[in-house]
ChimeraX commands (.cxc) that place a marker at each C-alpha (Angstrom):
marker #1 position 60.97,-29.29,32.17 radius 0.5
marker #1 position 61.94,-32.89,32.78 radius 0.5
marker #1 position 58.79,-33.24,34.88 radius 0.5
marker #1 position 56.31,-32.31,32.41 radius 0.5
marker #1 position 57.69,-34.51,29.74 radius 0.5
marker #1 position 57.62,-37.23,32.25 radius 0.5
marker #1 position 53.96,-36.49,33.42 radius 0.5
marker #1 position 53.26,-36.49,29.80 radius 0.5
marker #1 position 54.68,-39.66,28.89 radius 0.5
marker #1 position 53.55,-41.16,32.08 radius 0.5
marker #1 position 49.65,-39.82,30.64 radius 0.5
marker #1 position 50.39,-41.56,27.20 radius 0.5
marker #1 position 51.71,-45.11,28.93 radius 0.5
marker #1 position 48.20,-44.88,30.97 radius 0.5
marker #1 position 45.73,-44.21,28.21 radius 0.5
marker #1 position 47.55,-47.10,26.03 radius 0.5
marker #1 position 47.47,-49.15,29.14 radius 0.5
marker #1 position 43.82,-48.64,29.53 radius 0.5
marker #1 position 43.21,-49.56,26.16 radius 0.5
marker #1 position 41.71,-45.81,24.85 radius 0.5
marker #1 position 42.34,-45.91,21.14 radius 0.5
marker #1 position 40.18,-45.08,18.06 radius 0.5
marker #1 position 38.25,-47.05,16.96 radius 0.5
marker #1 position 38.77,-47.23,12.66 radius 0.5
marker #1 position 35.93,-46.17,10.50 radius 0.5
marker #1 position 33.37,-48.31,9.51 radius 0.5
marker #1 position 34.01,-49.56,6.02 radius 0.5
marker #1 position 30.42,-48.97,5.12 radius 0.5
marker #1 position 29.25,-45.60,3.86 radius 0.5
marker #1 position 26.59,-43.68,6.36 radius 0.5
marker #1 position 23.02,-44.07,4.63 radius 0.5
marker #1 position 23.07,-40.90,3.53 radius 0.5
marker #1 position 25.80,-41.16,0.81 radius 0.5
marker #1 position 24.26,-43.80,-0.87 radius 0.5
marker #1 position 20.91,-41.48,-1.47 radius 0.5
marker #1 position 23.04,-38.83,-3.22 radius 0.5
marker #1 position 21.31,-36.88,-5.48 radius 0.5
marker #1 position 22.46,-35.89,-8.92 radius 0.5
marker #1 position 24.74,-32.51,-9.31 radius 0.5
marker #1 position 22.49,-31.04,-11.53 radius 0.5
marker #1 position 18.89,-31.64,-8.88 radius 0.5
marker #1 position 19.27,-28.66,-6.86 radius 0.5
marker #1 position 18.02,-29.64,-2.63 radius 0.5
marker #1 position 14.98,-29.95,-1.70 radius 0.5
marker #1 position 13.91,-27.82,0.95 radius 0.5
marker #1 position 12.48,-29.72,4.14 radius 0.5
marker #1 position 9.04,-29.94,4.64 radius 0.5
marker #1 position 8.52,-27.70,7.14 radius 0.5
marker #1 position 10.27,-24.73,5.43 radius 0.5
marker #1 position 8.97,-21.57,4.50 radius 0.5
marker #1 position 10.24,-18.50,3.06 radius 0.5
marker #1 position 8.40,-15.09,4.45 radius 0.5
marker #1 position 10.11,-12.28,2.29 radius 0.5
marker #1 position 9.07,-9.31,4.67 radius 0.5
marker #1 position 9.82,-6.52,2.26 radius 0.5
marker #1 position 13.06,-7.66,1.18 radius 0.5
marker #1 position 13.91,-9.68,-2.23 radius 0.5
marker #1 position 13.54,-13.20,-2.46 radius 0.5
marker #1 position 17.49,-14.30,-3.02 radius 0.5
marker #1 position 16.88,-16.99,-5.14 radius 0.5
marker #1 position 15.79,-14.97,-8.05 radius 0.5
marker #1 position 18.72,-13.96,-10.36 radius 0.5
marker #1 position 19.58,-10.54,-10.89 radius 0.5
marker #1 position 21.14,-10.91,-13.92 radius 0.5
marker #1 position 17.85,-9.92,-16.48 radius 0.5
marker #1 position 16.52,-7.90,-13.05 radius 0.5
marker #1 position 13.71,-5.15,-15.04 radius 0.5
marker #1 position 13.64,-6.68,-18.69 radius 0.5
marker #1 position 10.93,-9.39,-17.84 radius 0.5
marker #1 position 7.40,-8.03,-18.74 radius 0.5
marker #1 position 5.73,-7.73,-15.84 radius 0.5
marker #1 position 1.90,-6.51,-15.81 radius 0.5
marker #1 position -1.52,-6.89,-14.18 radius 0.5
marker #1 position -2.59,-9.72,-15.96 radius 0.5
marker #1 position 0.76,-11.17,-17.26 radius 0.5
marker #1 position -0.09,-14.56,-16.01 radius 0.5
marker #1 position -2.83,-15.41,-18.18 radius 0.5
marker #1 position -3.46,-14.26,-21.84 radius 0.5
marker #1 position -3.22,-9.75,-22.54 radius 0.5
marker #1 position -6.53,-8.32,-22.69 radius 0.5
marker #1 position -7.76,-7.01,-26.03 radius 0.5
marker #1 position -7.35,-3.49,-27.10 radius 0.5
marker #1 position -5.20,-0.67,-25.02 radius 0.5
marker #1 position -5.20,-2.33,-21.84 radius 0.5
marker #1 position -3.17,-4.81,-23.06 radius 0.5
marker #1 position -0.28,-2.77,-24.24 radius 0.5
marker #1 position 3.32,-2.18,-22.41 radius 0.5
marker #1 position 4.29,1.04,-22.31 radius 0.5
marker #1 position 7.54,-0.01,-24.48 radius 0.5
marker #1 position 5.64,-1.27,-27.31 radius 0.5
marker #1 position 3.98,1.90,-27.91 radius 0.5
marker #1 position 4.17,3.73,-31.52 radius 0.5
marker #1 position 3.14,7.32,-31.73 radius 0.5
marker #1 position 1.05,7.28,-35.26 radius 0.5
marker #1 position -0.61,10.84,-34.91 radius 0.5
marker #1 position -2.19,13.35,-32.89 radius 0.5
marker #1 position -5.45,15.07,-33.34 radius 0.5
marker #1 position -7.44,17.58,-31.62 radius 0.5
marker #1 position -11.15,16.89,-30.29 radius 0.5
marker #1 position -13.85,18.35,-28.71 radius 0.5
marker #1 position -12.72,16.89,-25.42 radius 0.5
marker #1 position -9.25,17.59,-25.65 radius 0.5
marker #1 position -5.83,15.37,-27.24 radius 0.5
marker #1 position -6.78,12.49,-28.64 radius 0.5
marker #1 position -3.62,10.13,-29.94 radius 0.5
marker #1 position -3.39,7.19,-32.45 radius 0.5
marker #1 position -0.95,4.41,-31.16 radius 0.5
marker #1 position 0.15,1.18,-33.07 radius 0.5
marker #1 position 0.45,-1.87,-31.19 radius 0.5
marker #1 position 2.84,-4.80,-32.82 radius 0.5
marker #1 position 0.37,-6.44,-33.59 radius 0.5
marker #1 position -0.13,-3.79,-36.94 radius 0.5
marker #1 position -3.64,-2.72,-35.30 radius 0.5
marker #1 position -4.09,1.04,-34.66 radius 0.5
marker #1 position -5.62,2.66,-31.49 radius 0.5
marker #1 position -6.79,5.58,-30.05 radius 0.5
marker #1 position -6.25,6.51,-26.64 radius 0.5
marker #1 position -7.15,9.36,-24.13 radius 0.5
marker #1 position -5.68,10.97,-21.09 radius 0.5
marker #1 position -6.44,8.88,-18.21 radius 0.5
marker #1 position -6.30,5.59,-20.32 radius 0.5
marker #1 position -4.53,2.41,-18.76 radius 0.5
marker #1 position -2.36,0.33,-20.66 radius 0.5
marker #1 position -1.10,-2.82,-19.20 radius 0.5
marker #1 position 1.98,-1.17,-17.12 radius 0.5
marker #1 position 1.03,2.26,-16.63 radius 0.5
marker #1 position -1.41,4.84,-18.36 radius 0.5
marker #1 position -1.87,8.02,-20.73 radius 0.5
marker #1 position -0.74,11.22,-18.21 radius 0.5
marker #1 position -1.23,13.78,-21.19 radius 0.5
marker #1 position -1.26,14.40,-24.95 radius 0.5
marker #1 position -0.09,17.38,-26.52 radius 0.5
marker #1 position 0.28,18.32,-29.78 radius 0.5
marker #1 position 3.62,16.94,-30.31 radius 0.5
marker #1 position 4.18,14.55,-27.20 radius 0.5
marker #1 position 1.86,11.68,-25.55 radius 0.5
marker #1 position 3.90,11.76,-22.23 radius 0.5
marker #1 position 3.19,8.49,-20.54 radius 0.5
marker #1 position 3.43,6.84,-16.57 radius 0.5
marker #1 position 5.10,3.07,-16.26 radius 0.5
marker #1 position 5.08,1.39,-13.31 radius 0.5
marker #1 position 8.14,0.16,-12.12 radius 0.5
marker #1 position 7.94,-3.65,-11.27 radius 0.5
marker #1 position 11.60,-3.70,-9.80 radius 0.5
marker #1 position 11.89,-4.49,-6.28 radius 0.5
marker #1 position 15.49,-3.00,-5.90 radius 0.5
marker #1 position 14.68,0.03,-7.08 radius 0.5
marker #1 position 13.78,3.37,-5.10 radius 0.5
marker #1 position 10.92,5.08,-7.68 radius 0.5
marker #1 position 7.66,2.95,-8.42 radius 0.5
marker #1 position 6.78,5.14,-11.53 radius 0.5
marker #1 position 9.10,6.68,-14.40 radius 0.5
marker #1 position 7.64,9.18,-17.16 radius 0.5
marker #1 position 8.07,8.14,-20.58 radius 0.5
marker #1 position 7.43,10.62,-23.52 radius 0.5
marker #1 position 7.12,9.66,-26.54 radius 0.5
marker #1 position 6.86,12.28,-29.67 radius 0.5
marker #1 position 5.24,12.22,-32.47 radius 0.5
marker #1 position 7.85,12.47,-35.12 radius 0.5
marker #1 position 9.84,9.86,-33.50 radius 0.5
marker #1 position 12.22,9.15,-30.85 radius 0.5
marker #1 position 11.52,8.45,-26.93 radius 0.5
marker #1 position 12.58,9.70,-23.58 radius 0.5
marker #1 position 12.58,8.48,-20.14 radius 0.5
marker #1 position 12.96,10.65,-17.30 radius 0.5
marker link #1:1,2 radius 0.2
marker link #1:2,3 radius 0.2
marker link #1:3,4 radius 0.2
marker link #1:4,5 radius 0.2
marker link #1:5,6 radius 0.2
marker link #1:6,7 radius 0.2
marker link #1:7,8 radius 0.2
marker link #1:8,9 radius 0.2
marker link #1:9,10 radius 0.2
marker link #1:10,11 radius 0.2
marker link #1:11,12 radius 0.2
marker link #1:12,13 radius 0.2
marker link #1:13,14 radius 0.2
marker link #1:14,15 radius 0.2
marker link #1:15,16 radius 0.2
marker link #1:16,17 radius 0.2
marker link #1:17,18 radius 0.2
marker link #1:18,19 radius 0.2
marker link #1:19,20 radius 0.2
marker link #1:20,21 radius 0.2
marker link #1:21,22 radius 0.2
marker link #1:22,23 radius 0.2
marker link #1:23,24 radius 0.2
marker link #1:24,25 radius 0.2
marker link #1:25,26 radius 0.2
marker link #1:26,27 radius 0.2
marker link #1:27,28 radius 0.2
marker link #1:28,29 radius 0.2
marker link #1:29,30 radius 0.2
marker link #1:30,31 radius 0.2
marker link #1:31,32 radius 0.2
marker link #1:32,33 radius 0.2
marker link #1:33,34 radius 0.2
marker link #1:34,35 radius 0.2
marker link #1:35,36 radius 0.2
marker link #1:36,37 radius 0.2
marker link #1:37,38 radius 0.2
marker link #1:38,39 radius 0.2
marker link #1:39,40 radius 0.2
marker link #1:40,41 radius 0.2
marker link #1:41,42 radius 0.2
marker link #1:42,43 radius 0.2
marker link #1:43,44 radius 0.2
marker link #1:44,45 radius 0.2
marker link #1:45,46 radius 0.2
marker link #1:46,47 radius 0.2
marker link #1:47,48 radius 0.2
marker link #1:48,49 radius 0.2
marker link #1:49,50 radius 0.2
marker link #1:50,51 radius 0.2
marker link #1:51,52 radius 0.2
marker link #1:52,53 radius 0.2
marker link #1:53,54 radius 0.2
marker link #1:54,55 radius 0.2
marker link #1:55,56 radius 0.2
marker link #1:56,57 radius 0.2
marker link #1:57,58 radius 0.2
marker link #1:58,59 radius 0.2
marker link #1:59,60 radius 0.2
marker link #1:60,61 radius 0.2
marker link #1:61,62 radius 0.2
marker link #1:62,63 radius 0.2
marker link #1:63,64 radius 0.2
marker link #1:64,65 radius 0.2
marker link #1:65,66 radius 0.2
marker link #1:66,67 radius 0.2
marker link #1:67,68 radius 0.2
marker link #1:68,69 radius 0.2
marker link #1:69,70 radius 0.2
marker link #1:70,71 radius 0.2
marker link #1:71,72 radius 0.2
marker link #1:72,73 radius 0.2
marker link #1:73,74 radius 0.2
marker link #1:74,75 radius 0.2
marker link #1:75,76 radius 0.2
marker link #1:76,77 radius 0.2
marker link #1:77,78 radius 0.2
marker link #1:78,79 radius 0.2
marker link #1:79,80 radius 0.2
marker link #1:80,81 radius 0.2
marker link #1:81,82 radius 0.2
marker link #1:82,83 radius 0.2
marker link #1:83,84 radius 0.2
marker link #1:84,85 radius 0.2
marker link #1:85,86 radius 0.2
marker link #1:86,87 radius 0.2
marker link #1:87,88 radius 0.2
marker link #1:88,89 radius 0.2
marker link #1:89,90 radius 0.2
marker link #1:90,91 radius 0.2
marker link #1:91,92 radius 0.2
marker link #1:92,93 radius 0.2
marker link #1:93,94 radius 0.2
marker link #1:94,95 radius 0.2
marker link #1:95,96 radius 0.2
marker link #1:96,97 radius 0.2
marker link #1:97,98 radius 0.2
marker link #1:98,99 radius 0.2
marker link #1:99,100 radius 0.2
marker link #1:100,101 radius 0.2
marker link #1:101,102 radius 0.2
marker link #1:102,103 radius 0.2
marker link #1:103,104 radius 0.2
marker link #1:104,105 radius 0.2
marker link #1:105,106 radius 0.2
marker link #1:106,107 radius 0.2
marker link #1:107,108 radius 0.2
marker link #1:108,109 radius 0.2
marker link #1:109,110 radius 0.2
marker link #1:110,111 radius 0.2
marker link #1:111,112 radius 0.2
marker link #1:112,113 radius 0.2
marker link #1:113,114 radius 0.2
marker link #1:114,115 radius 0.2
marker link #1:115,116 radius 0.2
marker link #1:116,117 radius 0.2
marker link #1:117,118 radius 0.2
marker link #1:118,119 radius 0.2
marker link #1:119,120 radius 0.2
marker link #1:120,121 radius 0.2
marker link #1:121,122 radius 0.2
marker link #1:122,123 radius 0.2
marker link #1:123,124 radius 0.2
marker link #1:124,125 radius 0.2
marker link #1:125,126 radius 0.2
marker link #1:126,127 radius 0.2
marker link #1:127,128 radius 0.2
marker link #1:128,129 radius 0.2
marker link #1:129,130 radius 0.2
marker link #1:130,131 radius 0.2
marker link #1:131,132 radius 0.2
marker link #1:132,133 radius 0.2
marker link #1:133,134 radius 0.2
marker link #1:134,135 radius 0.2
marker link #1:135,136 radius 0.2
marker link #1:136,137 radius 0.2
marker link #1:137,138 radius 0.2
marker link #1:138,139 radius 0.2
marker link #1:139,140 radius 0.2
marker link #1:140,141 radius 0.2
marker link #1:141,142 radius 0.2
marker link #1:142,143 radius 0.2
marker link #1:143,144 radius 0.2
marker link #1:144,145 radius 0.2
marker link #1:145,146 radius 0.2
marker link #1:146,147 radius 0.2
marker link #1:147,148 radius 0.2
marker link #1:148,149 radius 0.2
marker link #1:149,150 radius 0.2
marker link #1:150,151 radius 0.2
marker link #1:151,152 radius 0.2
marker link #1:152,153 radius 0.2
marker link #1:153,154 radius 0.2
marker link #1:154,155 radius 0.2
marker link #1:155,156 radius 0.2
marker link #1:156,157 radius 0.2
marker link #1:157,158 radius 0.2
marker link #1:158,159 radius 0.2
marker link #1:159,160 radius 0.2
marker link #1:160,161 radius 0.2
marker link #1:161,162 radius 0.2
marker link #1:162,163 radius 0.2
marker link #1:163,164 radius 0.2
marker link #1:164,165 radius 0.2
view
């Protein structure tokens, strides 16, 4: 016991001997500090960076409101006129009548107009699977990366009131 204390007091008289000490810290801040950005500027990614998403979700998008964002064909410029331009969710069964072709049913839009649509008509986020007397049963497409189906069936009846299955 005696010896390693010694051989480890001995170690400490050399190194102070030798003159090994730290050296204090400069009293100048490193360049980098002094560029510090605001809290609120998120980083700036370097320039060589890239983000390849592969299939999976991109993790900077929140998924707080994940779904409720309107999300269509030709959502980044201005809706086209008429049916094609209509979400599935702001559909309005006005009536049902019958045809020589078939089911033919009158939807309101919210912008007041009226229009008729067909099975096998596109809206903006899905299209017109069938019309029956009482139903206009509906296909959305499902925008949501997370989630398993790509389509859901919405039927909407003509004396009110909506289900999605």
């Amino acid at each position: 016991m005696r010896v390693r204390v010694s051989s480890l007091v001995l170690a400490l008289a050399v190194s102070g001997a030798l003159g090994v000490a730290q050296t204090p810290a400069p009293s100048t801040p490193p360049p980098s500090a002094a560029r510090a950005t605001p809290a609120d500027a998120p980083p700036t990614p370097p320039s060589h960076f890239t983000y390849a998403p592969e299939g999976r979700r991109d993790p900077f998008l929140s998924l707080i409101n994940r779904g409720t964002t309107e999300v269509g064909r030709n959502q980044v410029g201005k809706r086209p006129d008429g049916v094609n331009g209509l979400l599935v969710n702001e559909v309005v069964v006005r009536g049902i009548v019958q045809s020589r072709e078939g089911w033919v049913a009158m939807v309101g839009a919210p912008n007041g107009k009226t229009y008729t649509v067909r099975q096998g008509d596109k809206l903006m986020d899905g299209m017109v699977r069938s019309i029956s007397p009482q139903l206009l049963i509906l296909m959305q497409e499902i925008n949501d990366p997370l989630s398993v189906d790509k389509q859901r069936e919405v039927r909407k009846y003509l004396r009110g009131g909506e289900e999605v299955q």
